[in-house]
N, C-alpha and C positions, 0 to 999 in steps of 0.2 A: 565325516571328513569336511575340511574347512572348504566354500565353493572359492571359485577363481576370483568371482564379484564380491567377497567379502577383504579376502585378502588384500586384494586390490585397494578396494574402498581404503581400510585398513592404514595402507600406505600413502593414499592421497590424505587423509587428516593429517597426519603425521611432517606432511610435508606442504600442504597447503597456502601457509603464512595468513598473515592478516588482509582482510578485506576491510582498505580504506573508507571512511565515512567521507567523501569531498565535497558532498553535493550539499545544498542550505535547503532547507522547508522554514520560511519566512516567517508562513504561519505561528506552527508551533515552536517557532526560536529551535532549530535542531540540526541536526547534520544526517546524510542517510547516503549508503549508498546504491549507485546507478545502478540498470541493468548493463550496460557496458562495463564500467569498474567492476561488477563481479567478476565479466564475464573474462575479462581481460588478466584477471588473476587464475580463475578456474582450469581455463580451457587448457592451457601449457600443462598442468599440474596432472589434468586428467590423462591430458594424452600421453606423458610419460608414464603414469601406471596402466596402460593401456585400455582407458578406460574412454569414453563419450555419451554425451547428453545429446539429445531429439526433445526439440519439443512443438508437438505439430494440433492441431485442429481435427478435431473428429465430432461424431452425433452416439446422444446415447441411444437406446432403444424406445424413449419417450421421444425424442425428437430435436433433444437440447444439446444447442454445441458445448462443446467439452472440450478442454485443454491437456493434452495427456503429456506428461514428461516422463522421457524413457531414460534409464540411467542401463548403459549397454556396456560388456565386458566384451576385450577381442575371444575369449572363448565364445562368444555369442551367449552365455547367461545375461540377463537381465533385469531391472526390474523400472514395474510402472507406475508410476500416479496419475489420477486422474482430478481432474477439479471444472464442476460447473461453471461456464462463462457468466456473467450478468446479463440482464436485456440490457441494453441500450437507446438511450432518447436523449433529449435537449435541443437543443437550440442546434449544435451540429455532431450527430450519432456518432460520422466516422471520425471525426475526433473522439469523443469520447470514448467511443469504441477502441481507438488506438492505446489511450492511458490506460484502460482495463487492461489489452494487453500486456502491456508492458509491466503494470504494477504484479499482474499473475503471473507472469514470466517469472521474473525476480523472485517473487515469495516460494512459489513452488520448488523453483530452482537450487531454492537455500535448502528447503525443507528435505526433498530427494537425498540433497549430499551431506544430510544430518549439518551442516553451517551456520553462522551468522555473521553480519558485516561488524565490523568493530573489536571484536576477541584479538587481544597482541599474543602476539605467537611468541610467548616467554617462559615456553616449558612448565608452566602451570603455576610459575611462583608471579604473587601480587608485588607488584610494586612499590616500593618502599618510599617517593614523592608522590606528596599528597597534591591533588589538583586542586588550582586555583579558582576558587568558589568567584564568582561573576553575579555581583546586583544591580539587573536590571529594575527602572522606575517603568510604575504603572502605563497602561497604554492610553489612560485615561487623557480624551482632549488633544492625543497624537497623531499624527500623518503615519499610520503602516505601511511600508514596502509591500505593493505586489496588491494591500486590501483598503487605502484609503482612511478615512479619519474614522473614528472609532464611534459606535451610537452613542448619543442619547438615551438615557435610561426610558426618556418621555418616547422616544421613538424605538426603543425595542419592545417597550410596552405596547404599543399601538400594533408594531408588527406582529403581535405575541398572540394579540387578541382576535386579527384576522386570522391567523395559523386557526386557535382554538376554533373560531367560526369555520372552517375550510373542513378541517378534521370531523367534527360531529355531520359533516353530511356528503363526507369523500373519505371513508375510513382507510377504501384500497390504496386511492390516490396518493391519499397523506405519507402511505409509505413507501410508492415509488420517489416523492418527494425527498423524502428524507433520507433514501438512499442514495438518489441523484444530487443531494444538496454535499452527503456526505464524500462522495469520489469526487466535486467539483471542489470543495475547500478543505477537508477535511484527511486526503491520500487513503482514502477508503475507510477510514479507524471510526469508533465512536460512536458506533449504533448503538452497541449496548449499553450505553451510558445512558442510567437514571438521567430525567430533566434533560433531555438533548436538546434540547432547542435554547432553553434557558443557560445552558453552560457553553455551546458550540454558536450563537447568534452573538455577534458583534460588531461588526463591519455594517458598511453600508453599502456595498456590493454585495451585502448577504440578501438583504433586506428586499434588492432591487431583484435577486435570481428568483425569491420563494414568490414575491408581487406575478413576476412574469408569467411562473407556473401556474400560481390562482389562475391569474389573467385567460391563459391558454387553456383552464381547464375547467371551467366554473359550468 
């Protein structure tokens, strides 16, 4: 027999609609959407299929805070996920403590109710207007929004070679580093990226965050 929470679900895909991209990441040239815009589209949808989201703060039995997202039917079926918080450091935690939230919030959020931001709710057929392809010039020798003028090859090099010095005798370090490097410019993405530093190092507010870290941590 099909449960109450399936069916349910079921009918909120169905009726859902598109979750708007509004928001700019400067960075990567890109559009994304908020935790509010989803939230703003979701919440109506769910509660007409009698359906509600929790998503609260709890400890595992190691001792690590956890974010658990409950996706709950009015028959009271439910179901849960769960996802490790990150530590948190820099310069100031409860900020960055906040961003983690909020970026976990959102992802999790998507993930629970099988979504993603962007999909047009067009009955499954593609669009027959093709988009207007956009060529952007090099950032090279430019003023970025939000990151400043763009290195020097002579001074990403220079930075490149500290990092190398820093890593061979701070192995741990190097990768709170490059996690904390990665949620301050990067919206959490691109650990796994072969050459990370090489491909994600550009700016010069990159340069001055990994200096300060050495600095702080030597």
């Amino acid at each position: 027999m099909t449960s109450e929470l399936t069916k349910a679900h079921a009918k909120f895909i169905k009726t859902v609609g598109t979750i708007q991209e509004t928001e700019n990441n400067d960075f990567h040239h890109s559009k994304y959407a908020s935790l509010e815009g989803v939230l703003s589209v979701v919440n109506p949808v769910l509660a007409d299929c009698g359906l509600s989201i929790f998503q609260i703060f709890d400890h595992s039995p190691e001792g690590q805070t956890i974010l658990k997202t409950i996706l709950r039917h009015e028959s009271g079926e439910e179901l849960n996920s769960c996802a490790i918080y990150p530590s948190t450091a820099g310069k100031n935690p409860l900020h960055e403590w906040g961003k983690n939230c909020t970026y976990m919030r959102r992802y999790t959020l998507l993930a629970i109710l099988g979504i993603c931001a962007g999909i047009e709710d067009n009955d499954g057929n593609l669009s027959s207007v093709p988009e207007e392809v956009t060529v952007t010039q090099p950032l090279d020798n430019q003023v970025h929004k939000g990151f400043g003028k763009r290195l020097a090859s002579s001074d990403k090099t220079a930075c490149l070679e500290n990092l190398k010095e820093f890593v061979q005798h701070n192995s741990v370090r190097s990768n709170e580093l490059q996690r904390l490097y990665c949620n301050e410019f990067l919206g959490g993405k691109g650990l796994d990226d072969k050459g990370f530093w090489t491909k994600h190092l550009n700016f010069e507010p990159q340069v001055q965050f990994i200096l300060d870290f050495i600095n702080q941590n030597k």
